[in-house]
Every structure is written in structure tokens, then in C-alpha cells.
C-alpha positions as a Markdown table, in Angstrom:
| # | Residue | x | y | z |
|---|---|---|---|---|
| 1 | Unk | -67.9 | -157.1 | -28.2 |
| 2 | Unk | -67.8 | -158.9 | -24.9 |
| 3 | Unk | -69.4 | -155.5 | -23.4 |
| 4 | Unk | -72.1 | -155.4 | -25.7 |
| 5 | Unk | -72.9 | -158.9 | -24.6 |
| 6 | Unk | -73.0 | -158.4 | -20.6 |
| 7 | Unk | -74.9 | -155.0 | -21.4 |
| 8 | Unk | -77.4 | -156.7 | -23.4 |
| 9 | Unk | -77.7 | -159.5 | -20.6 |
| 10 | Unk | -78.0 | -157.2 | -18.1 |
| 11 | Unk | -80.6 | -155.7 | -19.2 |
| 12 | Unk | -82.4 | -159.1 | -20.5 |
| 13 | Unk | -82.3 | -159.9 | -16.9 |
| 14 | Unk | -83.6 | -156.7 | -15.8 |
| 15 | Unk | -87.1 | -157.1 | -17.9 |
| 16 | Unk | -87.3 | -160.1 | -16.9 |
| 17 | Unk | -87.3 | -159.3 | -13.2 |
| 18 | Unk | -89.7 | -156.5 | -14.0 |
| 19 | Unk | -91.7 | -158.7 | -15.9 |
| 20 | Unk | -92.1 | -161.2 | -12.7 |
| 21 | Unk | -92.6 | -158.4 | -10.5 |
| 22 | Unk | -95.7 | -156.9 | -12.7 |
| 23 | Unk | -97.2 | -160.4 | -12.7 |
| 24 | Unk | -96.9 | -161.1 | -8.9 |
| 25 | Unk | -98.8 | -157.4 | -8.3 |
| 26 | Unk | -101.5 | -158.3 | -11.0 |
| 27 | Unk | -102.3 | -161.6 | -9.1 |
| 28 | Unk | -104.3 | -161.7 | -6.3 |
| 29 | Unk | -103.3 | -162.0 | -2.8 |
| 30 | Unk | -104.3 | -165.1 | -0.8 |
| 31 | Unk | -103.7 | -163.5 | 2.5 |
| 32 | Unk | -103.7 | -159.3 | 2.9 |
| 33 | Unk | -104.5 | -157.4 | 0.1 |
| 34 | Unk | -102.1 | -154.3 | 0.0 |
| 35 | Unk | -103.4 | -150.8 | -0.5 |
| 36 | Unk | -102.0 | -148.8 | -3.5 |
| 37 | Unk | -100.9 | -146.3 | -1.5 |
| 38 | Unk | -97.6 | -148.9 | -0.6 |
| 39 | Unk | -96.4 | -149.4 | -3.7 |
| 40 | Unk | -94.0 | -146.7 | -3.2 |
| 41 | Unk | -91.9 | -146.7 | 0.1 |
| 42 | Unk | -93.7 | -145.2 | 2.9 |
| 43 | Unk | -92.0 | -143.0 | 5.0 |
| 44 | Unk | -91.1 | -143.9 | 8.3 |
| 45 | Unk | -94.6 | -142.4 | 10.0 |
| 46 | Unk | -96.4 | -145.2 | 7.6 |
| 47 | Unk | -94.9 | -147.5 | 9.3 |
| 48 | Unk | -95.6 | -146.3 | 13.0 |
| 49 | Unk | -97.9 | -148.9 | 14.6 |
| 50 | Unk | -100.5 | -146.9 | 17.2 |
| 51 | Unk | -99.0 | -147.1 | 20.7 |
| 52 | Unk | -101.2 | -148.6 | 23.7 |
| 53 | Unk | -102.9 | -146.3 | 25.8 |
| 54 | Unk | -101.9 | -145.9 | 29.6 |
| 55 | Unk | -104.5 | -147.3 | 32.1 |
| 56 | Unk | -105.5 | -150.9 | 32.5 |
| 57 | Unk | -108.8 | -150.6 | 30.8 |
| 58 | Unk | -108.7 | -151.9 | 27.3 |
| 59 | Unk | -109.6 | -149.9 | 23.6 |
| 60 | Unk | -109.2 | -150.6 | 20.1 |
| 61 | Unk | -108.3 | -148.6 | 17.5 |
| 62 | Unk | -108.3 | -150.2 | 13.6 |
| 63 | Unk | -107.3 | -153.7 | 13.5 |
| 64 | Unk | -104.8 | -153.3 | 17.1 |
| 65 | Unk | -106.7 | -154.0 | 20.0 |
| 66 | Unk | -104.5 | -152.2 | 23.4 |
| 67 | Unk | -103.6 | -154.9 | 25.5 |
| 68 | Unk | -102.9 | -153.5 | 29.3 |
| 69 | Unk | -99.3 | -154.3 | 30.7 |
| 70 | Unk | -99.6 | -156.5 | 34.1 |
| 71 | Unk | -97.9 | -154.6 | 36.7 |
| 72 | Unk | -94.1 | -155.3 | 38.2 |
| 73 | Unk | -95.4 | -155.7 | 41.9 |
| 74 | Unk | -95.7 | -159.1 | 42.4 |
| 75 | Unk | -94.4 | -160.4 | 39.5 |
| 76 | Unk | -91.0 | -162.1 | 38.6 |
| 77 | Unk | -89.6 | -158.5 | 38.0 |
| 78 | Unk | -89.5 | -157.9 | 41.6 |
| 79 | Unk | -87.4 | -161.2 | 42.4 |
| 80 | Unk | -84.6 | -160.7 | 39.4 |
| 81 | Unk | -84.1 | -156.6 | 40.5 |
| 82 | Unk | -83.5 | -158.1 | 44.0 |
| 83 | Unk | -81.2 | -160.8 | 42.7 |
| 84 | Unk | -79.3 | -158.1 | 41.1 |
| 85 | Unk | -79.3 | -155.4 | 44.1 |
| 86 | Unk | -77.5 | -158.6 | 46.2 |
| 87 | Unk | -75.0 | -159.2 | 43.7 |
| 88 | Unk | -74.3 | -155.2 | 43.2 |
| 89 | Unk | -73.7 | -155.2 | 47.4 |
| 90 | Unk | -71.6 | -158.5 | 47.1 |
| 91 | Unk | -67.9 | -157.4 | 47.7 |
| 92 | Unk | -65.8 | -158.5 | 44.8 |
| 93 | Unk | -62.2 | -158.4 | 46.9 |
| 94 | Unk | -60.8 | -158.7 | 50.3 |
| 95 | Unk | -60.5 | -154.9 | 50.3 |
| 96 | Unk | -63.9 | -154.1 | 49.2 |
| 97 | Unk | -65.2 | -156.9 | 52.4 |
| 98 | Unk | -63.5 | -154.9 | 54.8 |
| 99 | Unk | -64.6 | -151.4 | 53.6 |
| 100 | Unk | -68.5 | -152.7 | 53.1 |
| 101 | Unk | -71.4 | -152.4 | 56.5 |
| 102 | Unk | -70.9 | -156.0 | 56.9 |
| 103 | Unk | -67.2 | -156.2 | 57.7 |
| 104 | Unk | -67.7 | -158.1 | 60.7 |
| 105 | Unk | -69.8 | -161.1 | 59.3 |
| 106 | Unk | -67.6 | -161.1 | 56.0 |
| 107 | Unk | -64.8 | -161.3 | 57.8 |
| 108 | Unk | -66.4 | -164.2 | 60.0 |
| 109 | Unk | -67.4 | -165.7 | 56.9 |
| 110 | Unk | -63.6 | -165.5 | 55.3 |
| 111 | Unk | -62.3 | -167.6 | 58.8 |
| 112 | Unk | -65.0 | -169.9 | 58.7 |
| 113 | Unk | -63.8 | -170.9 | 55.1 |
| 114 | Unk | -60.3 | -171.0 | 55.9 |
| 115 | Unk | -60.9 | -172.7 | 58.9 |
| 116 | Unk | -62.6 | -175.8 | 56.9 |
| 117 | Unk | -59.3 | -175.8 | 54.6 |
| 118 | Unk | -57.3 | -176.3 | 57.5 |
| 119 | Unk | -59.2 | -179.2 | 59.4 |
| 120 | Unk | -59.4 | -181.0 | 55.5 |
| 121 | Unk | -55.7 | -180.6 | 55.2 |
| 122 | Unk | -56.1 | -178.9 | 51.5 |
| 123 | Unk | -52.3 | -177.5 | 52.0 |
| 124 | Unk | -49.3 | -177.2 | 53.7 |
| 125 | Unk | -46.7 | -173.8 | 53.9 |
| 126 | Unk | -43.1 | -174.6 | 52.6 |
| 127 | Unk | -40.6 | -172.1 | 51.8 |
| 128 | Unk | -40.5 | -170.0 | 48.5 |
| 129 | Unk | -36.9 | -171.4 | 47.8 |
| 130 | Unk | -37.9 | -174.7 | 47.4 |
| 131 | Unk | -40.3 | -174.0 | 44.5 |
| 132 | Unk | -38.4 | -175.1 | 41.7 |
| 133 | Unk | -37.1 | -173.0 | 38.8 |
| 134 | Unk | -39.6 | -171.8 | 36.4 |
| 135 | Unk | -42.5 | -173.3 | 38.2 |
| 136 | Unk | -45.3 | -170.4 | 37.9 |
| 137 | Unk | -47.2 | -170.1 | 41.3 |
| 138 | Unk | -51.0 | -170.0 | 41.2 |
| 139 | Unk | -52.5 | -166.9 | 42.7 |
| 140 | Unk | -56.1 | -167.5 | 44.6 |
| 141 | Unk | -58.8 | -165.4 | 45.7 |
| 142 | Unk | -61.9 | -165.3 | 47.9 |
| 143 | Unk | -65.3 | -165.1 | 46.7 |
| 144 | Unk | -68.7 | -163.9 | 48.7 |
| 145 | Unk | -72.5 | -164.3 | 48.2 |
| 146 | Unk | -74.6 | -162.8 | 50.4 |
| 147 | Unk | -78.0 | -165.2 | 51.0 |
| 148 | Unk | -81.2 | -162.8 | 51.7 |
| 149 | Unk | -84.9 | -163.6 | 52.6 |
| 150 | Unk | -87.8 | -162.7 | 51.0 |
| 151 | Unk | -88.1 | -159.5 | 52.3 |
| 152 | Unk | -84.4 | -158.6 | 51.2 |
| 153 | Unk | -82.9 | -158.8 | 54.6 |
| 154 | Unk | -79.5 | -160.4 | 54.7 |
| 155 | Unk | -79.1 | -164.1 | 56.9 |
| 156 | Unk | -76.5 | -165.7 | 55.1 |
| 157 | Unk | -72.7 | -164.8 | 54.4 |
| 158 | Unk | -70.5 | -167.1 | 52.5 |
| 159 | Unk | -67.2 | -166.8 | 51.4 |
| 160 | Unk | -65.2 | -169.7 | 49.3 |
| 161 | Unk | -61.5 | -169.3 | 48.5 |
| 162 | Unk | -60.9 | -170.2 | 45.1 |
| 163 | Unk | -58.1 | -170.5 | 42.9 |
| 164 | Unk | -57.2 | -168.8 | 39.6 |
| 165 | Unk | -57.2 | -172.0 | 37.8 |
| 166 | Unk | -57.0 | -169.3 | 34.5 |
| 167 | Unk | -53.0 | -169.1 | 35.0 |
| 168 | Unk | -52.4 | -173.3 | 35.2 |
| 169 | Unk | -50.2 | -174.7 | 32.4 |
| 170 | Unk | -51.3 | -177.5 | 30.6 |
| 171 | Unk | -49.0 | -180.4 | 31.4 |
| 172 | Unk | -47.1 | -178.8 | 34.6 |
| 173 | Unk | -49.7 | -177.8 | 36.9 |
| 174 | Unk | -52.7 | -180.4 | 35.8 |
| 175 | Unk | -53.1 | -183.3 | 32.7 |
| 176 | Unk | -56.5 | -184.9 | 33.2 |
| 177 | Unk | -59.4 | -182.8 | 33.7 |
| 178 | Unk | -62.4 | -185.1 | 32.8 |
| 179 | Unk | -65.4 | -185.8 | 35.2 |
| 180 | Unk | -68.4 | -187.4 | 34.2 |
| 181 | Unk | -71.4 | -185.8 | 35.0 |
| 182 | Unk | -74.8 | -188.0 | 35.3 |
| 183 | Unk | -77.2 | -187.5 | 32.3 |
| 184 | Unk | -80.9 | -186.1 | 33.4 |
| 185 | Unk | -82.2 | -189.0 | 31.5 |
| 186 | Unk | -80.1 | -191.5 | 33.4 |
| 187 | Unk | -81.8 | -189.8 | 36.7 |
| 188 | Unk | -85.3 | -189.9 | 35.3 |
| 189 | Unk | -84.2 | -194.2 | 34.5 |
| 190 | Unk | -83.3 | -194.7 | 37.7 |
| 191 | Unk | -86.5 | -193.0 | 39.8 |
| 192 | Unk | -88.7 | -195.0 | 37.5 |
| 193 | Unk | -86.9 | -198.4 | 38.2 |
| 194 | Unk | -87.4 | -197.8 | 41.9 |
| 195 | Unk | -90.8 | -196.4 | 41.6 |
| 196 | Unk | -91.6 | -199.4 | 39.2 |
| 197 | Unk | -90.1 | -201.8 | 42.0 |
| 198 | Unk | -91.2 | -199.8 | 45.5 |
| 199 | Unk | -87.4 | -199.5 | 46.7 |
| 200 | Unk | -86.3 | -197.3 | 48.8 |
| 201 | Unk | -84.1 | -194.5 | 47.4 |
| 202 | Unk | -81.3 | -191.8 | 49.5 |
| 203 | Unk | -79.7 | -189.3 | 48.3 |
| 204 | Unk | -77.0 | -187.5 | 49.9 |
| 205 | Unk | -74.7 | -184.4 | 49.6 |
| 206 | Unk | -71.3 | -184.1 | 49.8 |
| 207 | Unk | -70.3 | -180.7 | 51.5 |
| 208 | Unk | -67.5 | -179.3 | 50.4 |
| 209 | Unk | -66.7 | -182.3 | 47.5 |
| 210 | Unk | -63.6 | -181.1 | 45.9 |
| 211 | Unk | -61.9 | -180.6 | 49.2 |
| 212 | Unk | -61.7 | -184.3 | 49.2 |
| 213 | Unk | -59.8 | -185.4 | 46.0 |
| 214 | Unk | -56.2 | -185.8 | 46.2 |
| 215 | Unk | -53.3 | -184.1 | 43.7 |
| 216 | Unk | -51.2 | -185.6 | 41.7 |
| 217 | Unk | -49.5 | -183.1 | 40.4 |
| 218 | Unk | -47.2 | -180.2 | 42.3 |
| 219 | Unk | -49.3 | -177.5 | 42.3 |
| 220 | Unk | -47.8 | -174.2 | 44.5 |
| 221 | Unk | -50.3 | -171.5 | 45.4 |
| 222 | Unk | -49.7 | -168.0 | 47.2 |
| 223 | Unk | -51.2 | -167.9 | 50.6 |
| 224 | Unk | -54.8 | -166.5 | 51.4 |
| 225 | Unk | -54.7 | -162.3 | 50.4 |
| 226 | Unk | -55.5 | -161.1 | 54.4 |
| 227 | Unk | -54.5 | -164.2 | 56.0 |
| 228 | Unk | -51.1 | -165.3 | 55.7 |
| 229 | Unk | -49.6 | -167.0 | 58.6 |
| 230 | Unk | -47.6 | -164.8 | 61.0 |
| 231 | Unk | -43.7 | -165.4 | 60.6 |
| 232 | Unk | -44.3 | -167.6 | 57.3 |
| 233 | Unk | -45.2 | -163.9 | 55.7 |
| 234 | Unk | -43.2 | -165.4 | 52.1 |
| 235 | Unk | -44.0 | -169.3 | 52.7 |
| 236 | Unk | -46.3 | -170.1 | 49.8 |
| 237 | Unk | -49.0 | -172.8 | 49.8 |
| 238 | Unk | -48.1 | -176.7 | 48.6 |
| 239 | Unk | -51.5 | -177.9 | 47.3 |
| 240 | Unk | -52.4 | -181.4 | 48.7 |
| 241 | Unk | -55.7 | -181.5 | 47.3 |
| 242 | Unk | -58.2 | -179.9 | 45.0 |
| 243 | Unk | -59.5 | -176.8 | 45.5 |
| 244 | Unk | -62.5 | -174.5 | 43.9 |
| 245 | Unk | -61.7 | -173.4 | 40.3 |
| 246 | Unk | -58.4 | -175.7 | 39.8 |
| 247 | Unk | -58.4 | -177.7 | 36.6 |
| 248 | Unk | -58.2 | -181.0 | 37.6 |
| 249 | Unk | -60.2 | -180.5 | 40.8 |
| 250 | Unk | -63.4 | -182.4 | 39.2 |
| 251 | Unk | -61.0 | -185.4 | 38.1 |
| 252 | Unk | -59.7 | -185.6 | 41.1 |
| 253 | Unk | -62.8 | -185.7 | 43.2 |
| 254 | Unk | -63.9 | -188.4 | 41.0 |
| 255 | Unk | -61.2 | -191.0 | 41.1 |
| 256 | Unk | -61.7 | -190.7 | 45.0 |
| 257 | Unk | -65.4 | -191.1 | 44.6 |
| 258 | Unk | -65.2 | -193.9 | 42.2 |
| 259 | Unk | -62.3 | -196.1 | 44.6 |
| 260 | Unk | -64.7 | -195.3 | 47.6 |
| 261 | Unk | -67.8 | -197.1 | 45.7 |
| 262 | Unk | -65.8 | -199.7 | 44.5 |
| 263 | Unk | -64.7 | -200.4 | 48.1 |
| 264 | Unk | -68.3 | -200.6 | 49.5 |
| 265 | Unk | -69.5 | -202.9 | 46.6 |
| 266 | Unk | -71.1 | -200.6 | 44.1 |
């Protein structure tokens, strides 16, 4: 019995549908009217809308009018396929720097970063022993973007030594990570105030920020791959301050920032 009763509401429900389906064909359409000929599927040339012919000149054909494609040269297409030919020629390691054309200025570039991490005092070289046991040492790595002009010639080589903030544990290497980061709103507030009022506004830029905040925690890094010091071969690196990709690097930048303002009055 309980068949009979899903069979017969099966197929009450199936009239039904058929019964709204037969009514919404029978009423008229209040936007496109649809031939007869699609009221079985088409097949899948029906539905094959008539391609644009080549040429910028312009034709119709039914109810598509060809519109002509604006050409690449010129256009936006030509600055994002150069964008992507200076990233593809962009070594992505130490080795690949020194096997590229531009060996020389990468490797200029490479001492010219480390250089600046000396003269800030981001580190200091202490013996592997005195790592304590089961501390995990942070591996680092340099990065390189090459700046080109307009025409696609190179005139800028950077290189930035980062750290592999990836492999920090939470609670031994770093605990505070928060920064705040200004609202665009707040920045749009502030220019009208001193637009409203005819001050004088500065801005500056701080080169090489995170370079500046102090550690709190012990954080041990491997030295520099190409550049470790001559007779400290297995010293490893005693982070003093923050560095490019470390967890708490933006933290750390800020509470110097914000004890600097508060010194000067702000």
C-alpha cells in the first residue's frame, strides 16, 4: 500500500508539472518570442552564434552586428606581456643570479643589500653551539626584481634578503604580530582637514622600515646562501632586529614608530 501511494503521488506531481509547463508555452511572451523549431533541444550547431569577420571594417549579419577588436599595439596588452617577460628573466635563486647575463649587476645588487644589513646592525654571528637545544633555525633567502624603462631596457637591479618567516613557531620564534595599517578613509579625512584649513602637509618615507624595529624574541637565522663570513663558515646569524618576511617584523616596526612619535609630541 504505501507504494501505491508514492506511485500515485509521483505521478500527480508529474501532471501537474506538465500541466504548468503547457500553460507557460500557451502564454505569451513579454520579451522574445521563441520559434517552434526550439521546443525540442537543438543540437549544438543551433546554438553556434556567427563569428566576427576579420578586418576592422564593420558588417551585420541577422540581429549580431561584428564589432572590430582594437589592436594589442598600444594598448595595456603590451605593458602586462612586458611585466611578465621581466619577472620570467628575474632569477629566482642565488645560483640562477650567477648563471643569468647580468651576473655582475646581480651580484652588485646582492652586496649592496647586505651591505645596508650590516651598517643597520640587523645581526650578529655567534657560534652554532650556543643555539639552544631544540631551537629550529630560520633559513633566509634573497630575492631580485629587475626595474626596466619603457622601452624594456633594464636600469634597475634590486635584491632584498628575506627570511622564511614560513618555518617560525608560534610562541618560540615570534608572539605579537599585529600592525595597524591606516584606513584609506582616514587618509581622504585628513587631506580634507588640511585642505579645509590651508596647512601645510609632508609626507615622508621610511627606507628600509623594518630594518629599524627591535626583537624581542631570540630568533637564530642561517647566514646569507653565497656570503657567509670567511672562517665563521658554521656561525649562524643572532637576529637583533626585524627583517623582510619575519612574523613579527610589522609589530616590531611599529612599537618603534609609535615611542619615536610619542617622544616628539605627536
Amino acid at each position: 500500500m504505501p507504494v501505491l501511494r508514492i506511485a500515485r503521488a509521483v505521478a500527480d506531481s508529474c501532471d501537474a508539472g506538465l500541466c504548468c509547463l503547457a500553460e507557460r508555452r500557451s502564454a505569451p511572451s513579454l520579451c522574445v518570442q521563441v520559434p517552434p523549431a526550439l521546443d525540442t533541444v537543438p543540437s549544438p550547431g543551433h546554438l553556434a552564434l556567427p563569428l566576427p569577420s576579420p578586418g576592422p571594417s564593420t558588417s551585420s549579419t541577422g540581429d549580431f552586428e561584428h564589432v572590430p577588436v582594437p589592436s594589442s599595439a598600444g594598448s595595456d596588452f603590451e605593458v602586462i606581456m612586458a611585466s611578465i617577460d621581466a619577472s620570467a628573466n628575474e632569477p629566482c635563486t642565488w645560483g640562477d643570479a650567477q648563471a643569468s647575463p647580468f651576473t655582475a649587476e646581480w651580484h652588485q645588487a646582492y652586496q649592496d643589500e647586505l651591505a645596508s644589513l650590516c651598517q643597520h646592525t640587523v645581526w650578529e654571528l655567534v657560534p652554532r653551539s650556543s643555539v639552544p637545544s631544540g631551537r629550529r633555525i630560520v633559513k633566509c633567502r634573497p630575492v631580485f626584481k629587475l626595474k626596466r624603462d619603457a622601452a624594456g631596457n633594464p636600469v634597475r637591479f634590486k635584491a632584498h634578503l628575506i627570511a622564511k618567516g614560513f618555518t617560525q613557531v608560534p610562541g618560540v620564534h615570534f608572539h605579537e604580530t599585529y600592525s595597524p595599517v591606516a584606513r584609506l578613509e582616514s587618509q581622504h579625512l585628513v587631506l580634507h582637514i588640511g585642505v579645509t584649513h590651508d596647512w601645510e602637509m609632508e609626507q615622508l618615507d621610511v627606507k628600509t622600515a623594518f630594518l629599524h624595529g627591535i626583537l624581542e624574541e631570540e630568533v637564530y637565522m642561517e647566514q646569507p646562501p653565497g656570503f657567509t663570513e670567511p672562517g665563521k663558515e658554521d656561525y649562524i646569524c643572532r637576529l637583533l632586529k626585524g627583517l623582510y618576511s619575519l612574523k613579527q617584523g610589522r609589530h616590531a616596526w611599529n612599537l618603534l614608530f609609535d615611542s619615536v612619535m610619542q617622544e616628539l609630541g605627536y
